[in-house]
C-alpha positions in Angstrom: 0.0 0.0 0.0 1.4 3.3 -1.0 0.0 6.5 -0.3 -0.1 10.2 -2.5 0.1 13.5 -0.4 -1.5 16.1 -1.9 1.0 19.4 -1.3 -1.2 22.2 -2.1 -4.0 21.4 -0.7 -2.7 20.6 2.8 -0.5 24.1 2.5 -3.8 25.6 2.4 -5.0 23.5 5.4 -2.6 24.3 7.2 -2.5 28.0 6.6 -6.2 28.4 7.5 -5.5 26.2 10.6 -3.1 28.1 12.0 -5.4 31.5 11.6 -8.1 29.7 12.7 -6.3 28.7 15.9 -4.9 32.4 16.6 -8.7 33.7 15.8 -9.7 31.8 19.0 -6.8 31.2 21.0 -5.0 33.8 20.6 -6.6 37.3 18.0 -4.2 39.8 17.4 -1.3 37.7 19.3 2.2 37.1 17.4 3.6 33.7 16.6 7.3 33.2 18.4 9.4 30.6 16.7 13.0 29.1 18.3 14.6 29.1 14.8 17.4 26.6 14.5 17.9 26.9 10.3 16.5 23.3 10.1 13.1 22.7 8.1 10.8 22.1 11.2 11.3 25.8 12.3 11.8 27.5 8.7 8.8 25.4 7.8 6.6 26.6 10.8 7.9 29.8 10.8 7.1 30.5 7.2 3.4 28.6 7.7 3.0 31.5 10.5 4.1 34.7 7.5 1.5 33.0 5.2 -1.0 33.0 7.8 -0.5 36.0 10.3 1.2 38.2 8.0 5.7 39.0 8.5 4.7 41.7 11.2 3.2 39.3 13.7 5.8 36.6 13.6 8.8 36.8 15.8 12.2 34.5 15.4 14.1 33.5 18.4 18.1 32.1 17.6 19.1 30.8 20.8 22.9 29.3 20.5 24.6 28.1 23.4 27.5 29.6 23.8 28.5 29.5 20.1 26.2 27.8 17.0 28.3 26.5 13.9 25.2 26.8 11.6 23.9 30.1 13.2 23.8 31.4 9.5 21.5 29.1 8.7 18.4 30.6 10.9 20.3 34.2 10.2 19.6 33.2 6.7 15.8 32.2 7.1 14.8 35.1 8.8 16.0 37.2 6.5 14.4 35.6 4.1 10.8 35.3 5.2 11.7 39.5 6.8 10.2 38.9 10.1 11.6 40.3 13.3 14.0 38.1 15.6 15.9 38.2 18.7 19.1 36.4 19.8 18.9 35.3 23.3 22.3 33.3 24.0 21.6 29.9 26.7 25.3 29.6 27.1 25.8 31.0 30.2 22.5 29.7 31.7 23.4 26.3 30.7 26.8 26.7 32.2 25.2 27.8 35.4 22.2 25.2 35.7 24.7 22.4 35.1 27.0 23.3 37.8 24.2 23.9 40.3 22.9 20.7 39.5 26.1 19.0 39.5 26.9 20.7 42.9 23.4 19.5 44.4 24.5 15.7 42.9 28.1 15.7 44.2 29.4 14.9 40.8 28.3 15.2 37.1 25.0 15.3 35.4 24.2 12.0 33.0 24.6 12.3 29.3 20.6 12.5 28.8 20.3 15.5 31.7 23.2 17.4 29.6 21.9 16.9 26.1 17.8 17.6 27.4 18.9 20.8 29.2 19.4 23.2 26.2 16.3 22.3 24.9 14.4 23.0 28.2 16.3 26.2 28.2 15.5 27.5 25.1 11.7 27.1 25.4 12.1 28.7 28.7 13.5 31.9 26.8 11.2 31.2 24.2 8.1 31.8 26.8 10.1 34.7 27.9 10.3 36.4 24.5 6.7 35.2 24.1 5.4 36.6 27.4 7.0 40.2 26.4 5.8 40.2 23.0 1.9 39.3 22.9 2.7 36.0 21.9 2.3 32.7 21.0 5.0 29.7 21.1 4.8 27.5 18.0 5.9 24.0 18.8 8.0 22.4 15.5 8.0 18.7 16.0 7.0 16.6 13.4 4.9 13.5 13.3 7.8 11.3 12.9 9.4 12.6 15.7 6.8 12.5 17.6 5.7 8.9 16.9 9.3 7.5 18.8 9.6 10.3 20.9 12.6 11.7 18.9 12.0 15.3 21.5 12.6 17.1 24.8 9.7 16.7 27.2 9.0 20.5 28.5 11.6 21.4 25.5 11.3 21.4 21.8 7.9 19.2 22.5 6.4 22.2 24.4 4.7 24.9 22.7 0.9 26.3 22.3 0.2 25.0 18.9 1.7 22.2 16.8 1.3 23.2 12.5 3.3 19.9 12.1 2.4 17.4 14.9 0.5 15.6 11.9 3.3 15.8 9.6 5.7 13.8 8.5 9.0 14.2 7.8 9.3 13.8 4.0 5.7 15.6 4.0 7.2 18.5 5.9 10.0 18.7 3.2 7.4 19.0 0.6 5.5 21.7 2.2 9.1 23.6 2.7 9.4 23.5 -0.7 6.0 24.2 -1.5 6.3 27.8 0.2 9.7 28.3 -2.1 12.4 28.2 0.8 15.7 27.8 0.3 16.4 24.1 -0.8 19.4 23.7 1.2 17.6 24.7 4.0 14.3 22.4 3.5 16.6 19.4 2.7 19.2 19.4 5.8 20.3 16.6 7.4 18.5 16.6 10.5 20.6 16.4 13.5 19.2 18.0 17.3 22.4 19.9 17.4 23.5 18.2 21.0 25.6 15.2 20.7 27.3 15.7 17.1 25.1 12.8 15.5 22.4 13.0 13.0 18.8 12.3 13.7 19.0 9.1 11.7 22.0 7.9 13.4 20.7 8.6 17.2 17.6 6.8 15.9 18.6 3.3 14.2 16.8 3.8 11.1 15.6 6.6 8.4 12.4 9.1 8.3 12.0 8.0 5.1 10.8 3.9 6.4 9.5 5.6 9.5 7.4 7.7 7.5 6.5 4.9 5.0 5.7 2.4 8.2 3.6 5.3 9.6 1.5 6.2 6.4 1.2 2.3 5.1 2.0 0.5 7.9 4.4 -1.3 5.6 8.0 -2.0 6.9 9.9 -4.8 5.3 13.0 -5.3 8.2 11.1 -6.8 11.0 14.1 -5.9 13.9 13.6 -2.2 12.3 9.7 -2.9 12.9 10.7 -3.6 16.4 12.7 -0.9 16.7 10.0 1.7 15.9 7.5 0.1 17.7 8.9 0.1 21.1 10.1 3.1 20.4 6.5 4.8 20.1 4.8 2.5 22.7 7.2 3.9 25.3 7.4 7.4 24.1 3.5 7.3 23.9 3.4 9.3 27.3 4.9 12.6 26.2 1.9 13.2 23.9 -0.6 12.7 26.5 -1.5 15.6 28.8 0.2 14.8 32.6 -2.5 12.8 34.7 -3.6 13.5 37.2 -5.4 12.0 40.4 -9.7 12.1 40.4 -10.6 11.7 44.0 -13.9 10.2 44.4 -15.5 12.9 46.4 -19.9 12.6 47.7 
């Protein structure tokens, strides 16, 4: 079973979602995008210009300590003309880790070091957002989504989601549906922490995950597997936190 996505007519979908959602969530509000010069955040970012108009979307670059590919985001925002701020984590990173570390007695795991940016950057993200009338656009993708491939309270935090039913490779499409740079739309994905690509942290590529995910079709059983546990233990991050009913009368 194969499956056709129709470009256009989800750009326009998408588009009236997104002012839909600001009509009642949020009228007159800005969108505020982290922009990391990847196609999640040029995509969204751009979705939110065809939508809201330049002047109400804001770009946030938030390198910590020093980006290689800050020209990248530089780039986008100058080419979609919307507004931006720089808000550097590096020295609240530096900070939280040593406080932490100092509270443990010794140093932070590998996972608390590589989810900490993230969870810093939406924090300035809400702070921009807060100061500005806005609203934070979260950039995760259905792929990612489905094994969990985010930051709980980081990148996978956010008031409204233009790509949480996405896929990668459909993402792409829409990037370069809306005439962004190519370069840009096509980077290798890669969450900027521990020097790997997405693909590599992950043990297999968007482009089965997103066949397995539209067809159901995946011809490597272990990769099957793989994917599978993957999204049955990372199911909890896309559920709201639960909480306790008491049976009161």
């Amino acid at each position: 079973m194969e499956y056709k996505f129709d470009v256009r007519k989800t750009l326009v979908e998408v588009v009236q979602w997104i002012r839909d959602w600001f009509e009642e969530n949020g009228n007159g509000c800005n969108a505020v995008i982290g922009i990391s010069g990847g196609k999640d955040s040029s995509v969204v970012a751009a979705l939110c210009v065809e939508a809201l108009g330049r002047d109400r979307v804001i770009g946030v670059t938030m390198p910590n300590g020093v980006q290689p590919d800050i020209d990248d985001s530089i780039r986008l925002i100058r080419h979609l003309g919307i507004r931006s701020y720089n808000v550097n984590i590096g020295a609240a990173f530096d900070a939280m880790k040593a406080e932490v570390e100092d509270a443990l007695g010794g140093p932070v795991s590998d996972q608390t070091r590589i989810n900490l940016a993230p969870r810093l950057r939406m924090t300035a993200l809400y702070a921009v957002s807060q100061s500005n009338n806005g609203r934070v656009a979260n950039t995760c993708n259905l792929s990612e989504d489905w094994v969990g491939y985010s930051t709980r309270y980081g990148d996978a935090a956010g008031d409204f989601s233009p790509l949480g039913g996405l896929t990668v490779q459909e993402v792409v499409a829409i990037g370069k549906e809306l005439g962004l740079p190519v370069d840009l739309v096509e980077k290798t994905p890669s969450d900027g922490l521990c020097g790997k690509t997405d693909e590599d942290n992950l043990g297999f590529t968007y482009a089965v995950l997103d066949r397995y995910i539209r067809t159901g079709v995946c011809e490597d059983p272990s990769t099957k597997e793989l994917i599978d546990r993957k999204h049955r233990l990372n199911l909890f991050k896309l559920k709201p936190i639960p909480h306790f009913n008491p049976s009161i009368g």
